[in-house]
VEXDREN-2710 file (C-alpha; in Angstrom, 1 decimal):
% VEXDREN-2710
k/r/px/py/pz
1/UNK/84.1/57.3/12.9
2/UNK/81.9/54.6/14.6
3/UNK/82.5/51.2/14.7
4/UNK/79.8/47.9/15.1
5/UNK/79.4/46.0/18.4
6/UNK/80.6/42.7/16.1
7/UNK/83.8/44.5/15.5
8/UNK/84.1/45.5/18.8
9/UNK/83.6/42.1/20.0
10/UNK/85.9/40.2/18.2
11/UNK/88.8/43.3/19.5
12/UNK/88.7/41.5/23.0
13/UNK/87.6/38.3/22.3
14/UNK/83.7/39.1/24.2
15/UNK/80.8/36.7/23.4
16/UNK/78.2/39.0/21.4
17/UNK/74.5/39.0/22.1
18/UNK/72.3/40.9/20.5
19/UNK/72.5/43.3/16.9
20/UNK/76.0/42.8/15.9
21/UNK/75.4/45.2/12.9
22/UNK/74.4/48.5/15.5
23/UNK/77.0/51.1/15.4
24/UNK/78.4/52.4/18.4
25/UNK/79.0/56.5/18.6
26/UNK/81.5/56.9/21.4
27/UNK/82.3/54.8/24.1
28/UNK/81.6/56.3/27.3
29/UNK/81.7/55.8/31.3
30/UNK/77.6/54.5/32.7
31/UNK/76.6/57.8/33.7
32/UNK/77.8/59.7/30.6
33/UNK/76.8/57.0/27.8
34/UNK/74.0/58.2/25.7
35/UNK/71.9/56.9/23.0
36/UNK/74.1/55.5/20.5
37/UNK/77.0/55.0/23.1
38/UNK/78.5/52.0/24.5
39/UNK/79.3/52.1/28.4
40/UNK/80.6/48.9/30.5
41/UNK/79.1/47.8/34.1
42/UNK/81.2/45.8/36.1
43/UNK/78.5/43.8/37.8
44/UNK/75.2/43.6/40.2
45/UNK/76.1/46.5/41.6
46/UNK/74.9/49.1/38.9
47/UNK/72.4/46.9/37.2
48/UNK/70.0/50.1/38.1
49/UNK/72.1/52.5/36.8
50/UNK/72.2/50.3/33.9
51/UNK/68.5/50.1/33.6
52/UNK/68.4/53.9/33.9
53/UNK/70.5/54.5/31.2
54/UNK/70.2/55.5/27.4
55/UNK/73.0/54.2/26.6
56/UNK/72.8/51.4/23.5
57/UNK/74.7/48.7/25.2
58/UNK/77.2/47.7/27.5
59/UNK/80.5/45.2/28.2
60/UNK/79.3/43.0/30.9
61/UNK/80.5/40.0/33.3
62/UNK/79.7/36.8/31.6
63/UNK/76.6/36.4/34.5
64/UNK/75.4/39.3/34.2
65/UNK/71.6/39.2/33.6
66/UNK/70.1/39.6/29.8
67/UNK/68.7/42.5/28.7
68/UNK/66.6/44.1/25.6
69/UNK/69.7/45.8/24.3
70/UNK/72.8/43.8/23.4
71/UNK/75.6/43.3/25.3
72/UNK/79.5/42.2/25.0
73/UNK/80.1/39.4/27.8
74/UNK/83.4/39.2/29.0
75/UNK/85.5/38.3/32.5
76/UNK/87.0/41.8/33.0
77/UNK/84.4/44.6/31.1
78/UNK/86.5/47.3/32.6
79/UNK/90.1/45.7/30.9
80/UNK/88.6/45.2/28.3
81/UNK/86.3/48.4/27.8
82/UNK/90.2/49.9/27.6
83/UNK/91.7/47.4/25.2
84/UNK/88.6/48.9/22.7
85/UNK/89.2/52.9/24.0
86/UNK/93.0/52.2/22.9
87/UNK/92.2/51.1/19.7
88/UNK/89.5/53.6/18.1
89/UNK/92.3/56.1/19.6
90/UNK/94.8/54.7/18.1
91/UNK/98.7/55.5/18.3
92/UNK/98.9/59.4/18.6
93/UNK/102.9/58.7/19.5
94/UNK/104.7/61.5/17.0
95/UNK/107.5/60.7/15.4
96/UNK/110.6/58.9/17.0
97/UNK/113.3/61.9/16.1
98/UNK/115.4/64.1/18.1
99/UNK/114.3/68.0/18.0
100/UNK/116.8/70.3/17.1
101/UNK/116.1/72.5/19.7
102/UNK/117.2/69.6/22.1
103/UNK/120.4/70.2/23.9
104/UNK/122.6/66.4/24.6
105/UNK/125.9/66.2/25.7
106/UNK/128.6/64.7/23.0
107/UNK/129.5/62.2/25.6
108/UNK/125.4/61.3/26.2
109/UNK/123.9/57.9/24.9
110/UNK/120.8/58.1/23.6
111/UNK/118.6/54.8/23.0
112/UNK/117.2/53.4/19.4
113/UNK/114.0/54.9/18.8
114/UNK/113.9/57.8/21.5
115/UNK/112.2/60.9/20.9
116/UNK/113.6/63.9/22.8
117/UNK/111.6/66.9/22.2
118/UNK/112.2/70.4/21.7
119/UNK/114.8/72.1/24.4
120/UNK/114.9/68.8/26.4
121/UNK/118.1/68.8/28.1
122/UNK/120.6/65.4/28.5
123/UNK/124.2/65.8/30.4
124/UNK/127.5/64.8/30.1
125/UNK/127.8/61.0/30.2
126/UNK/124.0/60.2/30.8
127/UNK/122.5/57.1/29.1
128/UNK/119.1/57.2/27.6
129/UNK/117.2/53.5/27.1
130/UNK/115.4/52.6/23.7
131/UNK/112.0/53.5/23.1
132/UNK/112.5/56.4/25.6
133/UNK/110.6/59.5/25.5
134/UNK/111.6/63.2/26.6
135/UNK/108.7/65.6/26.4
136/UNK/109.7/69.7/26.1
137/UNK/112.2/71.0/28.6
138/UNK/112.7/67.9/30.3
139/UNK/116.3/68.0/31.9
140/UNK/118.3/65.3/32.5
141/UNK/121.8/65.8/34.4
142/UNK/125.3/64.4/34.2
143/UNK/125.9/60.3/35.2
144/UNK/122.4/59.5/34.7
145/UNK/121.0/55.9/33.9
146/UNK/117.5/55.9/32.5
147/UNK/116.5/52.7/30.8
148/UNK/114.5/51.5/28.0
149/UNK/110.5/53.0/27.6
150/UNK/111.1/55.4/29.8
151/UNK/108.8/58.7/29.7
152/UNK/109.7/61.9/31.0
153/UNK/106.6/64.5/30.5
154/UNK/107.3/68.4/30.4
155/UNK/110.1/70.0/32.8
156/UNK/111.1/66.8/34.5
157/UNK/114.6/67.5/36.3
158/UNK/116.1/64.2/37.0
159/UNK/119.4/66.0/38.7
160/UNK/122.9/64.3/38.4
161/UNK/123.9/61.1/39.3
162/UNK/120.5/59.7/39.3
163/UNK/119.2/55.8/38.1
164/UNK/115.9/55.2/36.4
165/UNK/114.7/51.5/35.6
166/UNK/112.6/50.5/32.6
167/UNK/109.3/51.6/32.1
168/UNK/109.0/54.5/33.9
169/UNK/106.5/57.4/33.9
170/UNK/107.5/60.6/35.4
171/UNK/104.5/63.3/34.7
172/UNK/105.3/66.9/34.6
173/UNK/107.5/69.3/36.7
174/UNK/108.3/66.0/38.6
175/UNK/112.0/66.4/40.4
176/UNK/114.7/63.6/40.8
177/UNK/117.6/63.8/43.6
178/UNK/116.8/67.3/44.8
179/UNK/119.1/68.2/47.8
180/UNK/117.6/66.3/50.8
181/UNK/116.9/68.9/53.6
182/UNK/119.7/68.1/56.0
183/UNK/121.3/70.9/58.0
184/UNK/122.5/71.0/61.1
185/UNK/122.9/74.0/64.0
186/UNK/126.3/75.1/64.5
187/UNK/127.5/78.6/65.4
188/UNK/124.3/79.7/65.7
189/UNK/123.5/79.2/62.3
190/UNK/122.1/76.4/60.1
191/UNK/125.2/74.9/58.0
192/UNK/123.7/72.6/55.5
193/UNK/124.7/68.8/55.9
194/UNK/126.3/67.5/52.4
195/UNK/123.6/65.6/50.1
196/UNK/126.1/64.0/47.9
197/UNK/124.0/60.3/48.1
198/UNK/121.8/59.4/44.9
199/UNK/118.3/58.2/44.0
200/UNK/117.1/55.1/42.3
201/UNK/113.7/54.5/40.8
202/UNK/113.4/50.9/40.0
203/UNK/111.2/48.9/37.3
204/UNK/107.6/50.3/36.3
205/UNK/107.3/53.1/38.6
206/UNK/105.1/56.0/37.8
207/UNK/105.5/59.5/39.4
208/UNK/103.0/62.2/39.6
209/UNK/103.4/65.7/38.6
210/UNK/105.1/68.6/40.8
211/UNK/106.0/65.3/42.8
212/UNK/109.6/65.1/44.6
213/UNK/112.3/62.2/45.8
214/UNK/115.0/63.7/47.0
215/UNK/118.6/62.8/46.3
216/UNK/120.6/60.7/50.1
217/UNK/122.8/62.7/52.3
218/UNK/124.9/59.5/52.0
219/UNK/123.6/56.6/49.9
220/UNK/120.7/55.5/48.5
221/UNK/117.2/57.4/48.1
222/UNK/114.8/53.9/46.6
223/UNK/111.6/53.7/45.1
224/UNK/110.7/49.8/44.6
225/UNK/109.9/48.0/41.9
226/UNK/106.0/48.4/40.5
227/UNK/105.2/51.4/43.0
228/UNK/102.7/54.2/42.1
229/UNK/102.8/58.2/43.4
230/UNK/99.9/60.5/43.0
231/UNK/100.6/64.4/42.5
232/UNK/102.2/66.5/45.4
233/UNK/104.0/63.8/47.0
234/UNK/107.3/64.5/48.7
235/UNK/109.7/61.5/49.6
236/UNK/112.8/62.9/51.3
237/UNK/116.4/61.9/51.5
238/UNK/117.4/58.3/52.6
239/UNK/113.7/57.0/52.5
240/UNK/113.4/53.1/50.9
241/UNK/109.9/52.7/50.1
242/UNK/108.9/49.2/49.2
243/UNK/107.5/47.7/45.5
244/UNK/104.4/47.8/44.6
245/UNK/103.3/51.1/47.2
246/UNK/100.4/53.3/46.6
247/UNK/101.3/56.8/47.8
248/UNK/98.2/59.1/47.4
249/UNK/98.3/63.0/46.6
250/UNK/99.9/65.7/49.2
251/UNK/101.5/62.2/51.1
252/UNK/104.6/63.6/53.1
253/UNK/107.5/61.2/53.9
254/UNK/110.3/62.6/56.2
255/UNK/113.7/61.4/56.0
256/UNK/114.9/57.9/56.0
257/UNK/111.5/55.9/56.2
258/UNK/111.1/52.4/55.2
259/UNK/108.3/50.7/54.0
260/UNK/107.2/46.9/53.4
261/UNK/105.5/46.0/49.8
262/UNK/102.5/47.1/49.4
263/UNK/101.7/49.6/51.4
264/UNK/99.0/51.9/51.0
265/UNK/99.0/55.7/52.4
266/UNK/95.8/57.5/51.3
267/UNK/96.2/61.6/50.9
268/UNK/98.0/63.9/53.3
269/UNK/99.5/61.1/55.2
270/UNK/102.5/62.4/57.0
271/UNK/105.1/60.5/58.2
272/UNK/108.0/61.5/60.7
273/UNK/111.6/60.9/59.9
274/UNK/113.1/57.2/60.8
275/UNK/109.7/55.1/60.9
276/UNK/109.2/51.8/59.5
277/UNK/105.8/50.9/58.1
278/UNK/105.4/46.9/57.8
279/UNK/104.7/45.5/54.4
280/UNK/100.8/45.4/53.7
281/UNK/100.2/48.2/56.5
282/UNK/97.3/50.8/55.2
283/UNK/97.5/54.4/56.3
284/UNK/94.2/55.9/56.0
285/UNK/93.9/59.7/54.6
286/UNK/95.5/62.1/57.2
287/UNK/97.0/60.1/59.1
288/UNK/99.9/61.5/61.1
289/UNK/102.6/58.3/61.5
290/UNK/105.1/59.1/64.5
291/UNK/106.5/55.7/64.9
292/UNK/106.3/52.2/63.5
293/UNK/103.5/50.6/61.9
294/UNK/103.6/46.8/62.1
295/UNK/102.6/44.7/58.8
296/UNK/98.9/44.6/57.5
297/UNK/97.9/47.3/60.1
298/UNK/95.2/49.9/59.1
299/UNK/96.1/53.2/60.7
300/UNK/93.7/56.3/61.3
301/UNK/94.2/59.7/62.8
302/UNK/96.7/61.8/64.5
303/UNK/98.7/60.0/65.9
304/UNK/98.1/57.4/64.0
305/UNK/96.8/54.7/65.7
306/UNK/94.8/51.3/65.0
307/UNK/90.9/52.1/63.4
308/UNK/89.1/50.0/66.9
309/UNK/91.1/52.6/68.9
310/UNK/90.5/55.4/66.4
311/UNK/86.7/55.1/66.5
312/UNK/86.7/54.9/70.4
313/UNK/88.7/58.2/70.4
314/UNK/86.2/59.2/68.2
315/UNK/83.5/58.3/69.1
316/UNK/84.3/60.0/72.9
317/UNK/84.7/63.1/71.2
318/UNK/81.8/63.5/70.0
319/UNK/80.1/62.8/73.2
320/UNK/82.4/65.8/74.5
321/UNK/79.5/68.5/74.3
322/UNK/77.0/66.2/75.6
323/UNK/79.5/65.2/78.3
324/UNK/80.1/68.9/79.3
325/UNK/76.9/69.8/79.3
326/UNK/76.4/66.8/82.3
327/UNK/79.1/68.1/83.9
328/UNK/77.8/72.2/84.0
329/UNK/74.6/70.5/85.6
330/UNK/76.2/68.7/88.3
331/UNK/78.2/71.7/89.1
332/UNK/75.4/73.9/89.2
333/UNK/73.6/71.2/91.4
334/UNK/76.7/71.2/93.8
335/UNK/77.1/75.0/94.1
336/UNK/73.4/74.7/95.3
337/UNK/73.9/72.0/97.7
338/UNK/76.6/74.3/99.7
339/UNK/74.0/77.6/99.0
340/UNK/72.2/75.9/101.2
END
């Protein structure tokens, strides 16, 4: 199926220069596009890559400079390089039914228009949202509130007692209100503390796969409003994490953390139990977090600590070799001295 640059145009409202009538193969990123391909560029930046490329034309910023082969003007070529990819894909949503194989409680609401797929699972006095979606072997437990558009991908446990806000994403083998990891040494043995707290997940929140928030010991276990989590992220009993957070892949949050809004932790952050992190503070990739982070700071390293200090540290250690080296000549020079 291909589809003319005019057509394509008019999709996102893009001022047209250039052979309306050409037809456009497959729409592709800048360094895959090919002959017959359409590709966006966001900018200056990649006007060479641009020039280096076979592709047939492009979705462009409205200043970006002309150019032999036509090209779709518009404010945001990326958005709206999107808009066009979701319509020539079109709706591949299956049918909005309930699977036989599905297990629901009698005492379970389910929403208008769900889907819940084969051998999903929904417990005793759980309410499903309309327009909700439960891929195979999804498991939802007893009490739970999940609201409307909600999408739970294959083997998603949300455990019992659990609240999910609208337009949530959980991907697969994502877990819900796990146990916390609370025990305590008594007897000379661990005795595990009571997790009998819950989780919430509020509005717009999207969780990656094999990802984990575990359930409060007492209370609540929040993720804000708007926030985002990578794959392999664990957020552990008691935590509130703030709306609108970016939390990065293999990002480790130990119990009863706060963050601000917006907060940004890049991958294998780790963050020891009872820290605050200020709203707007950035945790750069690796960082190990061992006590609070004030708003808007930029953190590096382990311990975590502001970037000027980090690059001092490390920009001493690498003058560590150099510096012994120094050092193993003046001692030689010394033993010499009192030789002689």
């Amino acid at each position: 199926m291909s589809f003319t640059l005019k057509q394509l145009a008019e999709w996102v409202g893009g001022i047209l220069s250039g052979d309306g009538d050409l037809d456009v193969r497959r729409l592709l990123p800048l360094g895959e596009a090919e002959a017959g391909d359409l590709t966006f560029v966001d900018g200056p930046k990649n006007a060479a890559p641009w020039a280096a490329s076979s592709a047939a034309a492009a979705v462009v910023p409205p200043d970006f400079p002309a150019d032999a082969r036509p090209l779709i003007r518009i404010a945001n070529p990326f958005a709206a390089f999107q808009t066009m990819l979701l319509r020539i894909r079109g709706d591949r949503s299956s049918a909005r039914e309930i699977h036989p194989s599905a297990v629901i409680h009698p005492t379970a609401t389910i929403g208008t228009n769900a889907r819940v797929e084969p051998f999903a699972v929904v417990g005793e006095g759980t309410v499903i949202g309309a327009n909700a979606t439960l891929h195979a072997g999804a498991v939802v437990g007893r009490f739970c509130q999940l609201g409307d558009d909600v999408t739970l991908y294959p083997r998603v446990v949300i455990y019992d007692d659990c609240t999910i806000g609208n337009r949530v994403t959980l991907h697969a083998g994502a877990v819900i209100g796990a146990d916390g990891f609370g025990y305590r040494f008594h007897g000379m043995k661990h005795e595990k503390v009571l997790q009998v707290g819950t989780v919430v997940i509020e509005d717009d929140v999207e969780i990656g796969a094999n990802s984990t928030v575990d359930r409060a010991a007492l209370g609540t276990t929040r993720i804000g409003a708007g926030t985002k989590i990578d794959n392999l992220v664990m957020v552990s009993h008691n935590c509130q994490i703030g709306r609108h957070n970016i939390l990065a892949g293999q990002v480790g949050i130990a119990g009863s953390c706060t963050t601000g809004e917006f907060v940004v932790m890049g991958g294998q952050v780790g963050v020891a139990d009872h820290c605050d992190i200020g709203a707007g503070a950035v945790l750069a990739a690796q960082s190990g977090v061992i006590a609070d982070v004030p708003a808007k700071a930029k953190m590096f390293g382990m311990p975590a600590m502001p970037g000027r200090d980090f690059f001092k540290v490390t920009a001493y250690a690498l003058k560590v070799p150099e510096i012994r080296k120094e050092l193993k000549r003046i001692q030689a020079r010394l033993d010499r001295e009192d030789a002689e």
